[in-house]
Biotite code that builds the C-alpha atoms (Angstrom):
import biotite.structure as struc

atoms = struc.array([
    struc.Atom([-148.651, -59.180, 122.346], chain_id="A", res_id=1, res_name="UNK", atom_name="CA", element="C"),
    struc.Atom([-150.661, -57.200, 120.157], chain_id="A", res_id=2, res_name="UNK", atom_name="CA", element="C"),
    struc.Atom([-154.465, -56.551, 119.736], chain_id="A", res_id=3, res_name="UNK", atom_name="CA", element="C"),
    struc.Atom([-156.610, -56.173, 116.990], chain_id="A", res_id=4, res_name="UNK", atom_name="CA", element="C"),
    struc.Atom([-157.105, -53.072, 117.579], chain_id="A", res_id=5, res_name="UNK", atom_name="CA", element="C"),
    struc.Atom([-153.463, -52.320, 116.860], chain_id="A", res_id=6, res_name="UNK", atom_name="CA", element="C"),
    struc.Atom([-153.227, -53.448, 113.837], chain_id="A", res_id=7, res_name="UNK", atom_name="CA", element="C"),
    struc.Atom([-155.359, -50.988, 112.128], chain_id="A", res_id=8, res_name="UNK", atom_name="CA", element="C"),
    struc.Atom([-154.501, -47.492, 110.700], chain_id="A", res_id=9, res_name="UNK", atom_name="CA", element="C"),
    struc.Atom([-156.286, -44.531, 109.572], chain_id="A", res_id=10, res_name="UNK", atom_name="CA", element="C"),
    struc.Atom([-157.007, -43.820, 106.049], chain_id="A", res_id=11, res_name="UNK", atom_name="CA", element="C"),
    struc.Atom([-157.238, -39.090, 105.552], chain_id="A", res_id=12, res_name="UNK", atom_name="CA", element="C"),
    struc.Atom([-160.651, -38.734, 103.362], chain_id="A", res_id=13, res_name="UNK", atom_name="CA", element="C"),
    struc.Atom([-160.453, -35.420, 102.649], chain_id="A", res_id=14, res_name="UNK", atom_name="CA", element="C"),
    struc.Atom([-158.042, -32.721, 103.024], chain_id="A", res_id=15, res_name="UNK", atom_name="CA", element="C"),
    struc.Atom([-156.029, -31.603, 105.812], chain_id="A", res_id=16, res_name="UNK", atom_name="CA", element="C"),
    struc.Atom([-156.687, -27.741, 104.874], chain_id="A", res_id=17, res_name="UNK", atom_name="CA", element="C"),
    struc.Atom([-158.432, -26.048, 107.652], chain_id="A", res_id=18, res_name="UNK", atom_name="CA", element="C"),
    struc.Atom([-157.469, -28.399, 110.831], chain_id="A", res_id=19, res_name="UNK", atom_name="CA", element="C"),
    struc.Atom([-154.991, -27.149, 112.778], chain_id="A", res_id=20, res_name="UNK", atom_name="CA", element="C"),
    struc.Atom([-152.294, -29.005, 111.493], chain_id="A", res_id=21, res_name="UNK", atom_name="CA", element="C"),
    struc.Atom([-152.298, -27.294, 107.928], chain_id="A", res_id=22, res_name="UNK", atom_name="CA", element="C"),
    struc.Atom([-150.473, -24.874, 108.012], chain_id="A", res_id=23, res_name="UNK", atom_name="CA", element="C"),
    struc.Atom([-147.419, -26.166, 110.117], chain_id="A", res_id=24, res_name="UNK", atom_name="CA", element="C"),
    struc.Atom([-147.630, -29.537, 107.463], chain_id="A", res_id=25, res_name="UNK", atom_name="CA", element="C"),
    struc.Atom([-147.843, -27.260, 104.351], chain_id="A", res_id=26, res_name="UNK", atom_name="CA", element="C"),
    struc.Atom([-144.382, -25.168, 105.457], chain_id="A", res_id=27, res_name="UNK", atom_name="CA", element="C"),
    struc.Atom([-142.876, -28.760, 105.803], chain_id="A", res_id=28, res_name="UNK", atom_name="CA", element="C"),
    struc.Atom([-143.625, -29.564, 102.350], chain_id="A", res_id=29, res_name="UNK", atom_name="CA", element="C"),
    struc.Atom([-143.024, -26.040, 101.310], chain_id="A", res_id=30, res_name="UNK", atom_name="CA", element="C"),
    struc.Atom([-139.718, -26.008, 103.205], chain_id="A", res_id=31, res_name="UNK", atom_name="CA", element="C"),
    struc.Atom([-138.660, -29.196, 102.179], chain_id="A", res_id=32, res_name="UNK", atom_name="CA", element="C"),
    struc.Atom([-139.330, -28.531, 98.422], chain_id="A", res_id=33, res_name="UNK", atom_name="CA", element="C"),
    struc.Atom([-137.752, -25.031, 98.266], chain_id="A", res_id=34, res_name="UNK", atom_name="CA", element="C"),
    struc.Atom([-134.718, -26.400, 100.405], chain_id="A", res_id=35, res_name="UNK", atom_name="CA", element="C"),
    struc.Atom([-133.964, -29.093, 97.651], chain_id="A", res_id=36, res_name="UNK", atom_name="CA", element="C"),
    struc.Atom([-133.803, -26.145, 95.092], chain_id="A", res_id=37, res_name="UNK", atom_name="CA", element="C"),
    struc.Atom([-130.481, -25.115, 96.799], chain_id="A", res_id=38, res_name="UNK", atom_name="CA", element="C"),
    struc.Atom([-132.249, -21.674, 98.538], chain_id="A", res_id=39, res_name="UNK", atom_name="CA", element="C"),
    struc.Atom([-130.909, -21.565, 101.906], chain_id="A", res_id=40, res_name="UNK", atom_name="CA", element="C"),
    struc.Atom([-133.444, -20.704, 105.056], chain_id="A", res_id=41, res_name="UNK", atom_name="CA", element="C"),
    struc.Atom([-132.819, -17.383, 107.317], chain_id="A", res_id=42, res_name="UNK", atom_name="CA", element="C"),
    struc.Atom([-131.423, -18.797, 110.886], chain_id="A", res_id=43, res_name="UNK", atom_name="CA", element="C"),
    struc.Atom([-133.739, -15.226, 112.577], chain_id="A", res_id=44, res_name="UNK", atom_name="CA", element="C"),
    struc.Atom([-136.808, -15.740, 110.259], chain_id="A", res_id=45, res_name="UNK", atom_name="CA", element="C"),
    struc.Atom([-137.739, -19.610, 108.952], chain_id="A", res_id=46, res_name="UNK", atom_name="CA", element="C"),
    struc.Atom([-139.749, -17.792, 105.837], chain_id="A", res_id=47, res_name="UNK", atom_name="CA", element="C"),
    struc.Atom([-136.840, -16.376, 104.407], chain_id="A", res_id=48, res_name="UNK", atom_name="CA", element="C"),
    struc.Atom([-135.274, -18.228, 102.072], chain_id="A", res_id=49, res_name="UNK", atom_name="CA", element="C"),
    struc.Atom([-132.230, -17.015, 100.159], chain_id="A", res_id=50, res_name="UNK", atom_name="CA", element="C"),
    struc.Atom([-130.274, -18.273, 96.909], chain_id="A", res_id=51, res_name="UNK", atom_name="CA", element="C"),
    struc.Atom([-126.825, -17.194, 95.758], chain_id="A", res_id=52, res_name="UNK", atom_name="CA", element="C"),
    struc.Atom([-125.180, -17.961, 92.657], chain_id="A", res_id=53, res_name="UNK", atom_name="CA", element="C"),
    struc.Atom([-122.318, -16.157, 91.732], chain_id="A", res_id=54, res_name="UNK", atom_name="CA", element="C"),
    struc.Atom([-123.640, -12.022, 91.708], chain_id="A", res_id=55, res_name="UNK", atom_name="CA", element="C"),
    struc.Atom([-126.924, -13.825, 91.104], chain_id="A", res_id=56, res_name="UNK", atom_name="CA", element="C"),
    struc.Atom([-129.289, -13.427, 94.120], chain_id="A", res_id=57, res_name="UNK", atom_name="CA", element="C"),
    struc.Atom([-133.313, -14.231, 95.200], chain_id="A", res_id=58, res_name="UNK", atom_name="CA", element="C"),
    struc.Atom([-134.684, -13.674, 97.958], chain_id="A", res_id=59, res_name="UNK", atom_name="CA", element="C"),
    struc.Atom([-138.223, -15.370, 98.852], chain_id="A", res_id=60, res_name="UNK", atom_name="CA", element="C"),
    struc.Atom([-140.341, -14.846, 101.570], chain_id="A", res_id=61, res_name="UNK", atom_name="CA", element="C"),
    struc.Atom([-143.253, -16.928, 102.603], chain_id="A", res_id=62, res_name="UNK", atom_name="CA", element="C"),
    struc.Atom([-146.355, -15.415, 104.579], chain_id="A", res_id=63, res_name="UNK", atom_name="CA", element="C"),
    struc.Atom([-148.777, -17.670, 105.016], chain_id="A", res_id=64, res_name="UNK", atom_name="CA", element="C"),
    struc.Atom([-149.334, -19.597, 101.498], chain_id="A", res_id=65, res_name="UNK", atom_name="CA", element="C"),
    struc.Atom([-148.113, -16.008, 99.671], chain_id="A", res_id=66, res_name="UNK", atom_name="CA", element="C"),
    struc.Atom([-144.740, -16.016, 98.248], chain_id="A", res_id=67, res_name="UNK", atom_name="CA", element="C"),
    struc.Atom([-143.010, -12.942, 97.883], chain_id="A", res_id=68, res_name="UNK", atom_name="CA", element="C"),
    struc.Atom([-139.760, -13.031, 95.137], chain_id="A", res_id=69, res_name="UNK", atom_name="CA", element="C"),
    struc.Atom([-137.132, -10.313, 95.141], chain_id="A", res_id=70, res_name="UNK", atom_name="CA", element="C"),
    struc.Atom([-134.120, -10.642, 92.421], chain_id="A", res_id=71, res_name="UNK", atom_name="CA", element="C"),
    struc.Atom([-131.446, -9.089, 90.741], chain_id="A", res_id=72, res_name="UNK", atom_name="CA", element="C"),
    struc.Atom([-131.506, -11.269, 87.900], chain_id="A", res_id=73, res_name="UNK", atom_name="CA", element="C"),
    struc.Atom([-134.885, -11.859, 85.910], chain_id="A", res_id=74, res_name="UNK", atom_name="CA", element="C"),
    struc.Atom([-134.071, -15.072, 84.276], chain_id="A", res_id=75, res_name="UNK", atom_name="CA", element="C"),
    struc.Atom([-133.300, -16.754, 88.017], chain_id="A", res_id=76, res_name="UNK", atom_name="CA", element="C"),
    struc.Atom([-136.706, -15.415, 88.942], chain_id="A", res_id=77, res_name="UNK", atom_name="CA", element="C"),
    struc.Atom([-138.522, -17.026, 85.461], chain_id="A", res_id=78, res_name="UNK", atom_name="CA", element="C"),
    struc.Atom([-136.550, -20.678, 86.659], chain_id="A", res_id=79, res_name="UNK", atom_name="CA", element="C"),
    struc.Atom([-137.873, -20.189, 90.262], chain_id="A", res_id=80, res_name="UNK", atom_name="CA", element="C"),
    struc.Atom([-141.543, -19.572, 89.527], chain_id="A", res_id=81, res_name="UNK", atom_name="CA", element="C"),
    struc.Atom([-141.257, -22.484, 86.618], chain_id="A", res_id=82, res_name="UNK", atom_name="CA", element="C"),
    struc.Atom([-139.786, -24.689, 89.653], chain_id="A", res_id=83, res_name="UNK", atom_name="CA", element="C"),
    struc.Atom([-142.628, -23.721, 92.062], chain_id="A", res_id=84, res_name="UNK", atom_name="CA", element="C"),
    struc.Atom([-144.739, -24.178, 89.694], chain_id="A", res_id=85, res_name="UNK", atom_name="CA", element="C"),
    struc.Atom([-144.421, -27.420, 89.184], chain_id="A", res_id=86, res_name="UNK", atom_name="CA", element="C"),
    struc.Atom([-144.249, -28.687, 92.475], chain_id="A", res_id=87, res_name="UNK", atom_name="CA", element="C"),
    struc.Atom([-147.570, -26.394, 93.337], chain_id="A", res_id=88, res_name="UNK", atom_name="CA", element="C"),
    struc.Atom([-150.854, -25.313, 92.411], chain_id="A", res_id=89, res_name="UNK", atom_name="CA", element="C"),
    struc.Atom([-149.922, -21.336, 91.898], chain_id="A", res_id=90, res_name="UNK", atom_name="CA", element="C"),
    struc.Atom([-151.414, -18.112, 90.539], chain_id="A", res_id=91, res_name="UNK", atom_name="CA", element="C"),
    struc.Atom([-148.521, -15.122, 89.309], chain_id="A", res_id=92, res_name="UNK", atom_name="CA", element="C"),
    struc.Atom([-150.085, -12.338, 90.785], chain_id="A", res_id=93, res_name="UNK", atom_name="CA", element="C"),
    struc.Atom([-147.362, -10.080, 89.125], chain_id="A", res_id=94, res_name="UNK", atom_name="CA", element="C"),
    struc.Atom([-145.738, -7.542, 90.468], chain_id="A", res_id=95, res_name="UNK", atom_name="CA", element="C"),
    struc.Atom([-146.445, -6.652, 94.294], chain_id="A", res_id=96, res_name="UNK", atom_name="CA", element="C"),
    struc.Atom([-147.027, -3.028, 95.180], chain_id="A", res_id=97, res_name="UNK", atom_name="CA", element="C"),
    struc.Atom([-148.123, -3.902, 98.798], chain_id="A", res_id=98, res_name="UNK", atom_name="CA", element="C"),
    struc.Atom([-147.570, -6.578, 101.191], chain_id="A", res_id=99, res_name="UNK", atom_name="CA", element="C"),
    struc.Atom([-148.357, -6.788, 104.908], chain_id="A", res_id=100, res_name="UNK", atom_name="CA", element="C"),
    struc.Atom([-149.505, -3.554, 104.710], chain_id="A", res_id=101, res_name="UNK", atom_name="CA", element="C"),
    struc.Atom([-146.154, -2.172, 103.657], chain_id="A", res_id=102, res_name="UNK", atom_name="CA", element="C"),
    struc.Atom([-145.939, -0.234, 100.282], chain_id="A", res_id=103, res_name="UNK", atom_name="CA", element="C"),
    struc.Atom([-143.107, -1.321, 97.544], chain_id="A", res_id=104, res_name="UNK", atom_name="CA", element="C"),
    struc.Atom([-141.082, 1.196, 95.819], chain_id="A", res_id=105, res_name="UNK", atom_name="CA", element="C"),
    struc.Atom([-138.842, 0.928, 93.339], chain_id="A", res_id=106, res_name="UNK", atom_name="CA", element="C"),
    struc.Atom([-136.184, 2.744, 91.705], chain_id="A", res_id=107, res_name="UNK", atom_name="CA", element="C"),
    struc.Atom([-135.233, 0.733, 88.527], chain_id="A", res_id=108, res_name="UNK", atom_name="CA", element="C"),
    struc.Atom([-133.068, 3.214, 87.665], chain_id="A", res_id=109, res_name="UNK", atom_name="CA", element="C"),
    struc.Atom([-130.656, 2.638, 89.916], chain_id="A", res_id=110, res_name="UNK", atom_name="CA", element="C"),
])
């Protein structure tokens, strides 16, 4: 036997962003999303994601709502900003010289 009271459900009127909940639902969505592009999550470190094709390799990692892209090939890293994109609000902050407090050096060169 049910009551009335049962029968109702609650309708979200504004966003979910800063209750506690946020975060862990947006890496659900996030992880969801990126997982149906074909990259392939770290088993040690959830915000790793990897994809391989062929000698073709990215690597993301996800701090927070950041996204951090390294790749060996620049037209997979065009298609995966183009897919994340679409799927969220973003802003290409280009190139990264720091993250986490750690400096990033490159040797194009080689």
């Amino acid at each position: 036997m049910t009551t009335e009271k049962e029968m109702f459900v609650c309708k979200l009127k504004k966003s979910i962003y800063r209750l506690k909940q946020a975060s862990k639902q947006w890496y659900l969505k996030f992880n969801d999303i990126i997982l149906s592009y074909g990259f392939i999550e770290n088993i040690v470190d959830q915000r790793i994601y990897i994809k391989v094709n062929e000698s073709k390799f990215i690597i993301l990692v996800l701090y927070v709502d950041d996204i951090l892209l390294a790749t060996n090939d620049i037209i997979l890293l065009h298609d995966v900003k183009k897919f994340l994109s679409n799927k969220f609000e973003m802003k290409d902050m280009g190139e990264a010289s720091y993250v986490i407090g750690m400096e990033i050096f490159r040797e194009r060169s080689q």
